[in-house]
C-alpha positions as CSV (number, residue, x, y, z in Angstrom):
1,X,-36.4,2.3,53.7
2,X,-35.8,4.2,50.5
3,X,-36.3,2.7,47.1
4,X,-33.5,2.2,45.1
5,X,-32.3,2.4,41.2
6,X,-35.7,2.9,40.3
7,X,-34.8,6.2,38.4
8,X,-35.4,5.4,34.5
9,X,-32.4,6.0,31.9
10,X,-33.1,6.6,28.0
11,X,-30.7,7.4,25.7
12,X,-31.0,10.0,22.8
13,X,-29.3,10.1,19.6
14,X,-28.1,13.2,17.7
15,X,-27.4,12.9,13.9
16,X,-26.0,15.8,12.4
17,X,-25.5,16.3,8.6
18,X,-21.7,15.7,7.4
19,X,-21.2,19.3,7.0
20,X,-22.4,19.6,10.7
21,X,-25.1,21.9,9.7
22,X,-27.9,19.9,9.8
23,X,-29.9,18.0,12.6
24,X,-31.9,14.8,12.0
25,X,-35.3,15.7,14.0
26,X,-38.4,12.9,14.4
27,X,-42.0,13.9,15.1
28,X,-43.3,12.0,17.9
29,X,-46.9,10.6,18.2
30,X,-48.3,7.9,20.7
31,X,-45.8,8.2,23.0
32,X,-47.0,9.1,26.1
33,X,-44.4,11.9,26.1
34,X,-44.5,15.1,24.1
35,X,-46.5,13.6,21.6
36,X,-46.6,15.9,18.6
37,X,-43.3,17.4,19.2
38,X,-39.9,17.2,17.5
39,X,-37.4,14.9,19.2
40,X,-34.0,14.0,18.1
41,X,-33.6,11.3,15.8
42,X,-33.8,8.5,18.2
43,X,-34.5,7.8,21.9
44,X,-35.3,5.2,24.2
45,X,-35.3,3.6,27.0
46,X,-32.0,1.3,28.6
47,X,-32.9,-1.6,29.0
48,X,-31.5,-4.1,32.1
49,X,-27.9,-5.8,31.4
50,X,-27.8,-2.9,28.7
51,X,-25.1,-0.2,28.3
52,X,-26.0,3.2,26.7
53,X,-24.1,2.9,23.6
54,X,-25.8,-0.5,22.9
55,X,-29.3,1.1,23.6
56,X,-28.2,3.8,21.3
57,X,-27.4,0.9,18.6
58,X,-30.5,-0.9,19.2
59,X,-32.9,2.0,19.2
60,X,-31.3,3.3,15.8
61,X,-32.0,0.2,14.4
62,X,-35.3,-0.2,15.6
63,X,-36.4,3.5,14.9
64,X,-34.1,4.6,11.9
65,X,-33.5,1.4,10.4
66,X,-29.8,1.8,10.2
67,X,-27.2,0.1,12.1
68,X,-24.3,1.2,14.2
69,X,-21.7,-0.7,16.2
70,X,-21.9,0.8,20.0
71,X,-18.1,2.1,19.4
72,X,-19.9,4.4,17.2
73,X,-21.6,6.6,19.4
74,X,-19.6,9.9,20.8
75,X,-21.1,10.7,24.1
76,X,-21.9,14.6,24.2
77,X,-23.8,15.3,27.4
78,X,-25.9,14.0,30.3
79,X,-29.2,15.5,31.7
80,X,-30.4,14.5,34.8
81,X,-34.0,15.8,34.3
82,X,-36.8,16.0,36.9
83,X,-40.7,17.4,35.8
84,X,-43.9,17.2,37.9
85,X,-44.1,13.4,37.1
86,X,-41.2,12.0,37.4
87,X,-36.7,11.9,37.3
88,X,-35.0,10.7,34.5
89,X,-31.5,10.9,33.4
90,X,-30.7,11.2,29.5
91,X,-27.3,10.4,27.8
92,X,-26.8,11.9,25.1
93,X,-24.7,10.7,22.1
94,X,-23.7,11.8,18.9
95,X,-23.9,9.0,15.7
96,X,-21.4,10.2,12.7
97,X,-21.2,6.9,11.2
98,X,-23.7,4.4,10.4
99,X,-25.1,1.8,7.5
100,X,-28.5,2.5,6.1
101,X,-30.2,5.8,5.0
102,X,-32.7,7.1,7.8
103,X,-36.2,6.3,7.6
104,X,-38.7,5.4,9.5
105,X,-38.8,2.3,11.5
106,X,-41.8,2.6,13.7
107,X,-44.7,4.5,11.7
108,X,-47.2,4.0,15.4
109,X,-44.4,5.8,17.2
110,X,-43.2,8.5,14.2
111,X,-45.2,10.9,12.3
112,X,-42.2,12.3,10.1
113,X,-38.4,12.6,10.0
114,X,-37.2,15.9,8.8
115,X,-34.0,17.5,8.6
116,X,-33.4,20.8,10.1
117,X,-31.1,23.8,10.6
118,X,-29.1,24.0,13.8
119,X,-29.6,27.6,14.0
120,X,-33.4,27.4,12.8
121,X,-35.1,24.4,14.6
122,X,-39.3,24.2,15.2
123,X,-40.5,26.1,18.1
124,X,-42.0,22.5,19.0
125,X,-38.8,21.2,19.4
126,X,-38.9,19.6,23.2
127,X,-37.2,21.6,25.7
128,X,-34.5,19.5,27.4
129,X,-33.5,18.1,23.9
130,X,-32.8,22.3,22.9
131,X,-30.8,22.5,26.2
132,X,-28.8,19.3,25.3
133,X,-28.2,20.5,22.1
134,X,-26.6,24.1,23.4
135,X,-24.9,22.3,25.8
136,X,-23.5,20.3,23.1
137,X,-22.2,23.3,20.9
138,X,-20.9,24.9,24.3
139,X,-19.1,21.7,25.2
140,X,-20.9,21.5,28.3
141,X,-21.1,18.0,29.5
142,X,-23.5,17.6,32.3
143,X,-26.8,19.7,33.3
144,X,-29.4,19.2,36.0
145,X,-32.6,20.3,34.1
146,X,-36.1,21.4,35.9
147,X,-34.5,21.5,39.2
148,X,-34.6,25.4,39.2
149,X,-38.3,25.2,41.0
């Protein structure tokens, strides 16, 4: 018998600058994944009973301390990602308005927030997030990423 809905979902956040030039990046640290890499602003897991756009909310509050009605989120595209551990599937959104300037909400989870370029991001930046984030600017709305074995 196969298993069923076991296959996690986490949202990510994008949060550009207000001339659009500009990404909001976080460094990531005791994780478990891609520790020591640059992330989007925010990401996380959906939790049961929980939409996406209320994850996004939730996890902006809880990482960026600032706060976001779920209307608020512009969904940009959706990975359905496989590695050698395991499948997830990522929806991505885009924040333009929110309360609250961005800071740090969870030092044990964050080593720094920076803002960066879109054409001149770190090399360190994780790989699906700088396939999301072409997809984005090619209005591509759906990729399969790592299934190219």
């Amino acid at each position: 018998m196969k298993k069923r809905f076991l296959t996690p979902t986490s949202v990510v956040v994008l949060i550009m600058s207000e001339d659009g030039g500009r990404i909001l990046l976080q460094k990531r640290k005791n994780t478990g994944f891609a520790d020591g890499m640059w992330d989007f602003a925010c990401s996380g897991h959906v939790e049961e009973g929980e939409s996406m756009t209320s994850a996004c909310a939730r996890e902006c509050a809880e990482e960026l301390k600032i706060f976001a009605s779920p209307e608020n989120f512009r969904f940009l595209t959706f990975i359905y990602k496989t590695d050698d551990v395991e499948t997830y599937c990522y929806g991505y959104f885009l924040l333009e308005k929110y309360q609250g300037q961005p800071s740090i909400g969870e030092s044990d989870k964050c080593a720094a927030l920076g803002w960066f370029d879109t054409d001149n991001l770190p090399e360190d930046l994780i790989d699906d997030r700088k396939a999301a984030l072409n997809a984005f600017k090619n209005g591509i709305h759906f990729l399969e990423y790592g299934w190219q074995k």
